[in-house]
C-alpha positions in Angstrom: -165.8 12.7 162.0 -167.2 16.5 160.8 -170.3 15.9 162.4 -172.9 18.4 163.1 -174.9 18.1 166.8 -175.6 21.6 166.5 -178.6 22.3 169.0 -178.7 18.4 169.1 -179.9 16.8 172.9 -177.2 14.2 173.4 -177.4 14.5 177.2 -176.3 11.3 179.2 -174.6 9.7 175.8 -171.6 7.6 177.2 -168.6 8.6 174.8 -166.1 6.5 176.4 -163.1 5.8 174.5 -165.0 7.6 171.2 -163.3 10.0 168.9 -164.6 13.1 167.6 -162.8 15.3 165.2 -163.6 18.6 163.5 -167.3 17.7 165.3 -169.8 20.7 165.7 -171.9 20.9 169.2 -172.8 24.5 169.1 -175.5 25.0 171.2 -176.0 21.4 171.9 -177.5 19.8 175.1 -174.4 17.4 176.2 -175.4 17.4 180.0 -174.2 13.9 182.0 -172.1 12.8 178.9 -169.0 10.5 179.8 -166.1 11.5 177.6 -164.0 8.3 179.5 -160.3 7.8 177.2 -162.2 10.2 174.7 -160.2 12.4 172.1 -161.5 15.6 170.6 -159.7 17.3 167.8 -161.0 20.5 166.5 -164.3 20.3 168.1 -166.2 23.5 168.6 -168.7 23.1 171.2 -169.3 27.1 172.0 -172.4 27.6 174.2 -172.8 24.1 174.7 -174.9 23.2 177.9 -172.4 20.4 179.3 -173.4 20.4 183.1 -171.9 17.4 185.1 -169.8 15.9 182.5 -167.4 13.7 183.0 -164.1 13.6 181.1 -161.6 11.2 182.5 -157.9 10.8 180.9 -159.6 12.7 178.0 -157.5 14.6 175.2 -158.8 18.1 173.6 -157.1 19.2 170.9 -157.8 22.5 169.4 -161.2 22.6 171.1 -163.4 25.4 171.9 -165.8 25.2 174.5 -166.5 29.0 174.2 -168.7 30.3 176.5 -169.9 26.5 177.3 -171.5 26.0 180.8 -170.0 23.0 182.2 -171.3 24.0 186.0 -170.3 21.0 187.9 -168.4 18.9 185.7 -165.7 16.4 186.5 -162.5 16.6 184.9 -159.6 14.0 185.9 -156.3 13.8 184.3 -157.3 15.4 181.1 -155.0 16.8 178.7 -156.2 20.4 176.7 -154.0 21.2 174.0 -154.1 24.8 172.4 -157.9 25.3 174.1 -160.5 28.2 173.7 -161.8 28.5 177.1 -162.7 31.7 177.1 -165.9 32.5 179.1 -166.2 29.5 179.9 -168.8 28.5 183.4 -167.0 26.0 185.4 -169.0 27.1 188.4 -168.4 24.0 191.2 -166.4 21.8 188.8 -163.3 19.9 189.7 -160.5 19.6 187.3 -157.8 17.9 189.1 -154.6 17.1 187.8 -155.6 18.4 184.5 -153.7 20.3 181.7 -154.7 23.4 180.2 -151.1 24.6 179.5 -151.7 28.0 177.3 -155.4 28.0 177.2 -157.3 31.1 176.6 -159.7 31.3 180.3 -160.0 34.8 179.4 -163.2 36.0 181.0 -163.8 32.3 182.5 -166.0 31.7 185.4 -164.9 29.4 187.9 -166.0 30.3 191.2 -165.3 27.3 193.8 -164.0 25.2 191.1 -161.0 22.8 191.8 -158.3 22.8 189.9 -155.8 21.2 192.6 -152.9 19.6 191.2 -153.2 21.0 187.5 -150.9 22.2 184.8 -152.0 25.5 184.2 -148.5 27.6 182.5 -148.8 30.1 180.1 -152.9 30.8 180.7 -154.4 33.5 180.1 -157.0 34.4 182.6 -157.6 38.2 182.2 -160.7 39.2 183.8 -161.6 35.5 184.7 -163.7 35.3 187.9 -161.6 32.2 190.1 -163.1 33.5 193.1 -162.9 30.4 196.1 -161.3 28.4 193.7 -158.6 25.6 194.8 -155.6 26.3 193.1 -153.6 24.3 195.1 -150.6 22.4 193.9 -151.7 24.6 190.6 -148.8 25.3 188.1 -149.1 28.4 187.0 -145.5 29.6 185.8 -146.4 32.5 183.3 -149.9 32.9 183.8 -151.6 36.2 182.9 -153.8 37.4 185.8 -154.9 40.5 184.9 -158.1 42.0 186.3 -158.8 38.5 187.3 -160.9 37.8 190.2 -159.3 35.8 192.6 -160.8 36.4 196.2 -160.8 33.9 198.8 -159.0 31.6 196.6 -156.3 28.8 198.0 -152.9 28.7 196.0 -151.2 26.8 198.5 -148.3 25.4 197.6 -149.0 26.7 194.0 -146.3 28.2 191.3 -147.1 31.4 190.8 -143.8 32.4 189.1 -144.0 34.7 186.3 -147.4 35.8 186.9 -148.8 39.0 185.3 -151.3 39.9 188.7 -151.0 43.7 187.0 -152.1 46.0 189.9 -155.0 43.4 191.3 -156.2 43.9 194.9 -155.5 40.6 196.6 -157.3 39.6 200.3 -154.4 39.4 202.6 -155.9 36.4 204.2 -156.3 34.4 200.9 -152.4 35.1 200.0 -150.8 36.3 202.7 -147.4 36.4 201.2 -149.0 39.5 198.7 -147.7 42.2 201.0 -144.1 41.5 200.1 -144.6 41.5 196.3 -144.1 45.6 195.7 -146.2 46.8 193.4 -149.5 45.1 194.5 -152.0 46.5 196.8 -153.3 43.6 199.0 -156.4 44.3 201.6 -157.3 42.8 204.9 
């Protein structure tokens, strides 16, 4: 508990079943770490380098992983409670059947990520860049969208209710139910 990694190399560390509370990885080279059954509370791991990570039936608390880079990282059936997200690289990662109910994505990069089958109510992805992403199965009930990039992505069979897309151009052929929403412009 309350320790500092701060521009610490802890790549490949297996963390399975660990706990970390009010922890400090800024900066900190956490690349291949196994965060199996792992719980985080508090942690702050902005522009942490966390490339192919793997967090299975994890539990953030209160995290932030601001502006972290975790570029290919597996995420499966973890839970993020009230999570800083924002600018976050998830370039190529999978996070299925996650929960990020009400996290702050704003500014996120997820290009090709996928996020099938996860909780995702209440986020708030303003200006995020989801393009090809797999949002399918995705709950998004509430989600704010705005000036998000979503191009090419797949939200079929996703909830979309609530959304706040606020006057974003979405490709026809991507979401092809867009042209009956009024107020949106959708292209070919």
């Amino acid at each position: 508990n309350n320790v500092r990694f701060v521009r610490a190399n802890v790549a490949q560390s297996n963390a399975e079943g660990a706990t970390f509370t009010d922890c400090d990885f800024t900066d900190a080279k956490i690349d291949d770490m196994v965060f199996r059954g792992a719980t985080l509370t508090r942690c702050n791991l902005p522009r942490a380098s966390a490339k192919r990570c793997l967090f299975h039936q994890a539990t953030l608390i209160e995290c932030s992983f601001f502006a972290a880079d975790l570029s290919f990282a597996k995420l499966f059936e973890t839970k993020m409670e009230r999570g800083d997200m924002r600018e976050v690289v998830l370039t190529g990662a999978s996070a299925r059947d996650c929960q990020f109910q009400g996290a702050d994505m704003r500014g996120s990069h997820c290009r090709e990520c996928d996020f099938q089958g996860s909780k995702m109510d209440g986020v708030n992805a303003a200006h995020a860049d989801w393009g090809a992403a797999s949002l399918r199965m995705v709950s998004l009930s509430g989600a704010r969208l705005e000036g998000a990039i979503l191009d090419t992505c797949d939200l079929q069979d996703a909830d979309v209710s609530g959304v706040r897309w606020c006057y974003q151009e979405i490709p026809l052929r991507s979401l092809p139910s867009v042209a009956t929403w009024w107020g949106y412009r959708a292209h070919a």
